[in-house]
PyMOL commands that place a pseudoatom at each C-alpha (Angstrom):
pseudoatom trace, name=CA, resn=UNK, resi=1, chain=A, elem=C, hetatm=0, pos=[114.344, 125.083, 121.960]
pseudoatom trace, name=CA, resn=UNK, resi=2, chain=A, elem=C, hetatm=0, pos=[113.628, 127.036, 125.023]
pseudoatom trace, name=CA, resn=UNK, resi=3, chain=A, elem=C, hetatm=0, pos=[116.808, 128.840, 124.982]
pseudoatom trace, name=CA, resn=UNK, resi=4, chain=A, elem=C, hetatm=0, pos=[116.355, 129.909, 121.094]
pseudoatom trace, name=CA, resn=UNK, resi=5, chain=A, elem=C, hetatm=0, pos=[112.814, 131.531, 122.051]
pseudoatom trace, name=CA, resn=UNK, resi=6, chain=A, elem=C, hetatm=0, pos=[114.104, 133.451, 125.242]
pseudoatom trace, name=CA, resn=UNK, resi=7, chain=A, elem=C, hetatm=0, pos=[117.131, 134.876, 123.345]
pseudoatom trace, name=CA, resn=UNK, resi=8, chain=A, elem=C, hetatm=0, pos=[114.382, 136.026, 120.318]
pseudoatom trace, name=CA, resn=UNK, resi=9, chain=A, elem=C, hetatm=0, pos=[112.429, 137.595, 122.696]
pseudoatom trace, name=CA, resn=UNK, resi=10, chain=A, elem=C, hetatm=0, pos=[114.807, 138.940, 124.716]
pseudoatom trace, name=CA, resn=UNK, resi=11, chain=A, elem=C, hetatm=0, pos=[116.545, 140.619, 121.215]
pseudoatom trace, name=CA, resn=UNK, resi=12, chain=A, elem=C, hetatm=0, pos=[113.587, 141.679, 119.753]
pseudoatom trace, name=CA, resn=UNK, resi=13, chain=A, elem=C, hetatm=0, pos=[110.577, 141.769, 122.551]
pseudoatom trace, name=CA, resn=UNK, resi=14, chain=A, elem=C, hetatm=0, pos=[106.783, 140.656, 121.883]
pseudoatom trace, name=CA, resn=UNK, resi=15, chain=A, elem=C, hetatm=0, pos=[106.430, 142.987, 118.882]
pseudoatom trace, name=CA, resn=UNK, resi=16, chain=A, elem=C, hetatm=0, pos=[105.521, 142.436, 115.614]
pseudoatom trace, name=CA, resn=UNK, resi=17, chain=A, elem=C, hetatm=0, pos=[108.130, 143.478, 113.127]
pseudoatom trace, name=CA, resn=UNK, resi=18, chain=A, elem=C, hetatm=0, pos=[106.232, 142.615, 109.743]
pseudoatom trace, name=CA, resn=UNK, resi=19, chain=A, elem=C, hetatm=0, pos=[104.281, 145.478, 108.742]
pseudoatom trace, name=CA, resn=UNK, resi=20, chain=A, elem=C, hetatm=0, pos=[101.608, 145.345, 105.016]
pseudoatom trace, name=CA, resn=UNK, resi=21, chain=A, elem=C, hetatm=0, pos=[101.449, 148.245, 103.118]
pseudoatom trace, name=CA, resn=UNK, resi=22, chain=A, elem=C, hetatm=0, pos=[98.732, 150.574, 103.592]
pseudoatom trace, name=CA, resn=UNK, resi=23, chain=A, elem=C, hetatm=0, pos=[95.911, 149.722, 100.837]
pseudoatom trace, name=CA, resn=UNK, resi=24, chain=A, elem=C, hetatm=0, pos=[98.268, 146.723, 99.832]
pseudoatom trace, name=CA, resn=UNK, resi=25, chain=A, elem=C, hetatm=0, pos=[94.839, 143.881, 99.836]
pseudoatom trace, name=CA, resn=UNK, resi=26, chain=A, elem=C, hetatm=0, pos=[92.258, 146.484, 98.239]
pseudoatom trace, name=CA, resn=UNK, resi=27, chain=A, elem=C, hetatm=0, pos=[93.238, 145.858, 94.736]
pseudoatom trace, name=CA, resn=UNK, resi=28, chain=A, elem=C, hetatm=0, pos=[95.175, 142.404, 95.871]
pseudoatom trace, name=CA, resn=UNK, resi=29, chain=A, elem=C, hetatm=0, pos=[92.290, 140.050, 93.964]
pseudoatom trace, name=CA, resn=UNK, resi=30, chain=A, elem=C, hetatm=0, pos=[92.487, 142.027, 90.948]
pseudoatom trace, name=CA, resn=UNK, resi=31, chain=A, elem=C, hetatm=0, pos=[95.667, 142.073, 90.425]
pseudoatom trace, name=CA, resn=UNK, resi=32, chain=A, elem=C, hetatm=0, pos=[96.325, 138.603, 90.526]
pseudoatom trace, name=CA, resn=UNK, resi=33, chain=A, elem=C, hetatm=0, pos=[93.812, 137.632, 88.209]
pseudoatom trace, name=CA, resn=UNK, resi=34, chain=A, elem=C, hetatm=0, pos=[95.363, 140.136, 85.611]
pseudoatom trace, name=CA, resn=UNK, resi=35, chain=A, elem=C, hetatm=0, pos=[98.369, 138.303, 86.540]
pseudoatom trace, name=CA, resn=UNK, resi=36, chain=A, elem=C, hetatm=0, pos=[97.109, 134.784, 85.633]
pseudoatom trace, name=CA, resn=UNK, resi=37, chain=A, elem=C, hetatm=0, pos=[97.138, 133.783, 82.038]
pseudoatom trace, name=CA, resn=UNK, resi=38, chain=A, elem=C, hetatm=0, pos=[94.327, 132.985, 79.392]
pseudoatom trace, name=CA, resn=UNK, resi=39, chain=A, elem=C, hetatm=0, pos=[92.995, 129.219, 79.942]
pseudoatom trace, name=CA, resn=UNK, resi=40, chain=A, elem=C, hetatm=0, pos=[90.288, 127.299, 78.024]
pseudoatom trace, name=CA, resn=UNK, resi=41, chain=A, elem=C, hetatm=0, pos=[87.193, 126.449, 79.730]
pseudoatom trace, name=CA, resn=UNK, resi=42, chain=A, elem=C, hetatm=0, pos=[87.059, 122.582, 80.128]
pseudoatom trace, name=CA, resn=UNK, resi=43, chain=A, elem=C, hetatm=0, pos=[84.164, 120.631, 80.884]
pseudoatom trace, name=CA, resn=UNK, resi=44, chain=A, elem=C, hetatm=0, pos=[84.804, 118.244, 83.372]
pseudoatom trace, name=CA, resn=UNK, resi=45, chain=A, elem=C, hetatm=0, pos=[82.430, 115.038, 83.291]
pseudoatom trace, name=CA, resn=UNK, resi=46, chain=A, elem=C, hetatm=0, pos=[81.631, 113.173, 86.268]
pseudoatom trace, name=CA, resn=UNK, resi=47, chain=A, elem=C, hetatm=0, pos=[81.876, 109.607, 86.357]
pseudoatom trace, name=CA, resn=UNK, resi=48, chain=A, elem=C, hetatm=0, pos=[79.159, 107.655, 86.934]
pseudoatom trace, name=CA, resn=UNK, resi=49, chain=A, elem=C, hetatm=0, pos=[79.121, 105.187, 89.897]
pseudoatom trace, name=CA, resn=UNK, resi=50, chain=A, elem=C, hetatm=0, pos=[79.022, 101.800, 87.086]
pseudoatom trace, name=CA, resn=UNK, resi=51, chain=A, elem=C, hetatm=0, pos=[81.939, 103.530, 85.524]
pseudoatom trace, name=CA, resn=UNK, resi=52, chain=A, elem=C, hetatm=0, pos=[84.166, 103.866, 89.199]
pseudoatom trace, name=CA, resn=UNK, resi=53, chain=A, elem=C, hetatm=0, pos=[82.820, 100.417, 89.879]
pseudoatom trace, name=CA, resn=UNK, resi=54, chain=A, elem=C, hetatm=0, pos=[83.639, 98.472, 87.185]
pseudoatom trace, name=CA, resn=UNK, resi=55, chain=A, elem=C, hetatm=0, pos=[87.160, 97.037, 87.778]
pseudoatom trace, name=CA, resn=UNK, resi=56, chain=A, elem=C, hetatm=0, pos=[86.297, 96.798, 91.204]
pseudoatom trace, name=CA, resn=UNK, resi=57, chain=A, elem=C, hetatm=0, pos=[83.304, 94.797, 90.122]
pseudoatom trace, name=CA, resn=UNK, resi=58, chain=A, elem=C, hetatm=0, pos=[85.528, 92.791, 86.865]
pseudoatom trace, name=CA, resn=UNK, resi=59, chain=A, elem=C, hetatm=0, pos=[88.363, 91.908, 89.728]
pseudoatom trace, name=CA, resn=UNK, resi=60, chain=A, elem=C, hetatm=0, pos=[85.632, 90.519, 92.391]
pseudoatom trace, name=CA, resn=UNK, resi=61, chain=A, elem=C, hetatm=0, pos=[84.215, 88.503, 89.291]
pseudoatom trace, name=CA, resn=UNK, resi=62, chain=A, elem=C, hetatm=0, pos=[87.676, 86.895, 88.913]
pseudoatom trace, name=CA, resn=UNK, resi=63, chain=A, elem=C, hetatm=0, pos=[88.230, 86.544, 91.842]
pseudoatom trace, name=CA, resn=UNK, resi=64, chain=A, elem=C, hetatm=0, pos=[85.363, 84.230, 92.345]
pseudoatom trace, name=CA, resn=UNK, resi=65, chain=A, elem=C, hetatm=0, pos=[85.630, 82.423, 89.491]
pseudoatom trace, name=CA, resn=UNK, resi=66, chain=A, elem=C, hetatm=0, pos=[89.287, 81.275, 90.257]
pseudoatom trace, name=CA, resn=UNK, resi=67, chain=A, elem=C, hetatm=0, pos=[87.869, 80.288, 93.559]
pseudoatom trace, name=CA, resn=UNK, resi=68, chain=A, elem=C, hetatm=0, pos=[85.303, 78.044, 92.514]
pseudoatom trace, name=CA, resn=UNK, resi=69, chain=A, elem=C, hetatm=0, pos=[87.715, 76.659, 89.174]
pseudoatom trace, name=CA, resn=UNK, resi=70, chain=A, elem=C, hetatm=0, pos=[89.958, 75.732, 92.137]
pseudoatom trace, name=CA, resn=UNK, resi=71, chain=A, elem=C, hetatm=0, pos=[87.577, 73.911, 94.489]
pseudoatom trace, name=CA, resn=UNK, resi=72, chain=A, elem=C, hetatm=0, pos=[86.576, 71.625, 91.709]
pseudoatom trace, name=CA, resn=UNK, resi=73, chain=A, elem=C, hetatm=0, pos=[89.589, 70.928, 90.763]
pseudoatom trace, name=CA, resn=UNK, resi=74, chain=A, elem=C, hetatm=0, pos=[90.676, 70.051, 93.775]
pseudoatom trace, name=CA, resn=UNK, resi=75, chain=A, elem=C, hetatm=0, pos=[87.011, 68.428, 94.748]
pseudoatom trace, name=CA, resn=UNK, resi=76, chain=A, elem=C, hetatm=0, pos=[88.047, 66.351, 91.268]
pseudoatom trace, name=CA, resn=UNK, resi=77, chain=A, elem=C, hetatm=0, pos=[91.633, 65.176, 91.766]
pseudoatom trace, name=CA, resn=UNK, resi=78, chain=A, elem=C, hetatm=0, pos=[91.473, 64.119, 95.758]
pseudoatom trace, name=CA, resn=UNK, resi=79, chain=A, elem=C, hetatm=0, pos=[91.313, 60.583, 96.037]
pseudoatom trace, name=CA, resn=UNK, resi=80, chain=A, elem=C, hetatm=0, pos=[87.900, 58.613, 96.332]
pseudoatom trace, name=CA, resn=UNK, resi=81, chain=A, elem=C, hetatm=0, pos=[89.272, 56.793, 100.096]
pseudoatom trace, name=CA, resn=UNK, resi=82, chain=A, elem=C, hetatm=0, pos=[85.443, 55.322, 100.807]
pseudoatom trace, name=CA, resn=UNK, resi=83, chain=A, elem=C, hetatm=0, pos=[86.156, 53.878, 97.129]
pseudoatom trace, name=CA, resn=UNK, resi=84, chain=A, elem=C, hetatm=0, pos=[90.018, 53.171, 97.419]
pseudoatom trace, name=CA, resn=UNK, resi=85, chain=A, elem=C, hetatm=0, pos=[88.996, 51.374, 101.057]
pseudoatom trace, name=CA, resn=UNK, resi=86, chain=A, elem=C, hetatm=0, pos=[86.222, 49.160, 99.301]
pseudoatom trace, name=CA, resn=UNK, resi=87, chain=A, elem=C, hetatm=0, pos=[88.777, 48.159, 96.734]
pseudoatom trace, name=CA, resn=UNK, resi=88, chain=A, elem=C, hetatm=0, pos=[91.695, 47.929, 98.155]
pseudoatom trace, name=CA, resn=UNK, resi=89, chain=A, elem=C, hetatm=0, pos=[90.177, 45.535, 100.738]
pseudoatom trace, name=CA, resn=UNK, resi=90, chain=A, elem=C, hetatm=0, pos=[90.826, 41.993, 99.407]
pseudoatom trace, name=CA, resn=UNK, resi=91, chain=A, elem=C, hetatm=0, pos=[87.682, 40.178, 98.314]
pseudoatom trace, name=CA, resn=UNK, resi=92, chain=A, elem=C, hetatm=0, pos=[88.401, 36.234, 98.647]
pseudoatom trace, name=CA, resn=UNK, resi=93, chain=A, elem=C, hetatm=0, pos=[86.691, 34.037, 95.328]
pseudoatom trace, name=CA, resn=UNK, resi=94, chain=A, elem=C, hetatm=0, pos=[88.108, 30.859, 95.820]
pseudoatom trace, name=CA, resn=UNK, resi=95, chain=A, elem=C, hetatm=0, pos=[91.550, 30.610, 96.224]
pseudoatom trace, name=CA, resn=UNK, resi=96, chain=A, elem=C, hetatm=0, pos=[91.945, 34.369, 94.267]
pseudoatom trace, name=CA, resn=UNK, resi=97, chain=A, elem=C, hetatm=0, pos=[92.730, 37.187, 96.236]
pseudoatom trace, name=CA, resn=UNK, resi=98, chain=A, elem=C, hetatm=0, pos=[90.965, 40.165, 94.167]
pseudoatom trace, name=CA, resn=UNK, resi=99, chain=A, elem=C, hetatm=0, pos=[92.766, 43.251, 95.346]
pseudoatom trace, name=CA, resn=UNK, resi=100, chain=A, elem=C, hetatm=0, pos=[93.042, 47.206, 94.334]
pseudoatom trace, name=CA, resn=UNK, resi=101, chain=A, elem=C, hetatm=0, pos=[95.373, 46.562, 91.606]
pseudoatom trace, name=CA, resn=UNK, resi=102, chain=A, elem=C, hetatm=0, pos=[92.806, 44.096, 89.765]
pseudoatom trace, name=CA, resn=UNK, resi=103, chain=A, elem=C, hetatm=0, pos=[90.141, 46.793, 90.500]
pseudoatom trace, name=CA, resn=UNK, resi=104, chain=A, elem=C, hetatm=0, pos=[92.829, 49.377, 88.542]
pseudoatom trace, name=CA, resn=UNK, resi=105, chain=A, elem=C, hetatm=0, pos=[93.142, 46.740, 85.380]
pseudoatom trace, name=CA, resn=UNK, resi=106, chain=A, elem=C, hetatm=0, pos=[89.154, 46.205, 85.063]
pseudoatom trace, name=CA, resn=UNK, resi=107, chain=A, elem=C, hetatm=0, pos=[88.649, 50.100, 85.291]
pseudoatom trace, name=CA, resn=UNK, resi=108, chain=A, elem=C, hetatm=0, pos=[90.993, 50.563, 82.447]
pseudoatom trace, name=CA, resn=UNK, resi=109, chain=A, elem=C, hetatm=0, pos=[89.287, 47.650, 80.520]
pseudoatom trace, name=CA, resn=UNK, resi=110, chain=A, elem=C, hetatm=0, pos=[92.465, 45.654, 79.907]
pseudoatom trace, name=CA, resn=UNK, resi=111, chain=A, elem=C, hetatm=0, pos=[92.792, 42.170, 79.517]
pseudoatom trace, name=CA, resn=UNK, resi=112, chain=A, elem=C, hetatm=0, pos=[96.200, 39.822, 79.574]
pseudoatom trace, name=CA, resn=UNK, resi=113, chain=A, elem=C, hetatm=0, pos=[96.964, 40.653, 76.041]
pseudoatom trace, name=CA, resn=UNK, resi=114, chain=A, elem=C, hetatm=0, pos=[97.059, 44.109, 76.534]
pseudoatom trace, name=CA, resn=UNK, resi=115, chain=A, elem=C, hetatm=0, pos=[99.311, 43.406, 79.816]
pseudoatom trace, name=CA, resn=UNK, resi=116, chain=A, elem=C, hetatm=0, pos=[101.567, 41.948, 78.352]
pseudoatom trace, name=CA, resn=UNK, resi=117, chain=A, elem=C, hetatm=0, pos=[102.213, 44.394, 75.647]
pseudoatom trace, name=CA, resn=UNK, resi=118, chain=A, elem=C, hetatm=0, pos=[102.661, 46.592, 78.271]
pseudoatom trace, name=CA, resn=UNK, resi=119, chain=A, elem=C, hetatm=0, pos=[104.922, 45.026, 80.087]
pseudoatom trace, name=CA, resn=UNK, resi=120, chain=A, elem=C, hetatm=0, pos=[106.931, 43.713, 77.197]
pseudoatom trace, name=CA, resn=UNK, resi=121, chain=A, elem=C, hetatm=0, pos=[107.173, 47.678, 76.080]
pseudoatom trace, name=CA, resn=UNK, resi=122, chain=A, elem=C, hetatm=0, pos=[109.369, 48.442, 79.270]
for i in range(1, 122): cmd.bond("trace and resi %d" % i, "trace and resi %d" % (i + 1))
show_as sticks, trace
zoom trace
């Protein structure tokens, strides 16, 4: 890079080559805007700040309400453990062991009948 700028100054010295036309920028302004064709005059509106803010504000809304649809669903389908403990610990009546399993059948409300249907459907 050097080399290229000695060699252009050494060919053709500290001068300035490029020359304007005398009078060249007195009429410069006009003459473009002759140049420049016919255009409608829009009218630009400005948007208000609601208007700019309102997928910002739609998306944070979504946003939030995917967050909390999540943490109840999860808060709803994570197991009960101080419930599963309680139950699954085996309660002795007697001679009969009642364990989680019983606790299952007397949430669901079934009695031997019912068992055995089910059972007998496999």
């Amino acid at each position: 890079m050097v080399k290229e700028e000695r060699y252009i100054k050494n060919r053709f010295g500290k001068d300035n080559h490029f020359r304007v036309p005398t009078g060249y920028f007195d009429n410069f302004a006009s003459t473009i805007i002759d140049k420049l064709p016919e255009q409608e005059h829009r009218i630009i509106r400005r948007r208000s700040r609601i208007q700019i803010l309102r997928p910002i504000l739609y998306s944070a809304a979504c946003l939030c309400l995917a967050i909390f649809g999540i943490t109840v669903y999860l808060s709803k389908t994570e197991p009960q453990h101080d419930t599963m403990r309680s139950e699954s610990v085996a309660h002795s009546n007697g001679g009969y062991t009642y364990t989680a399993e019983d606790a299952i059948i007397d949430h669901a409300m079934m009695d031997n009948a019912d068992i055995y249907a089910c059972l007998m459907s496999e």
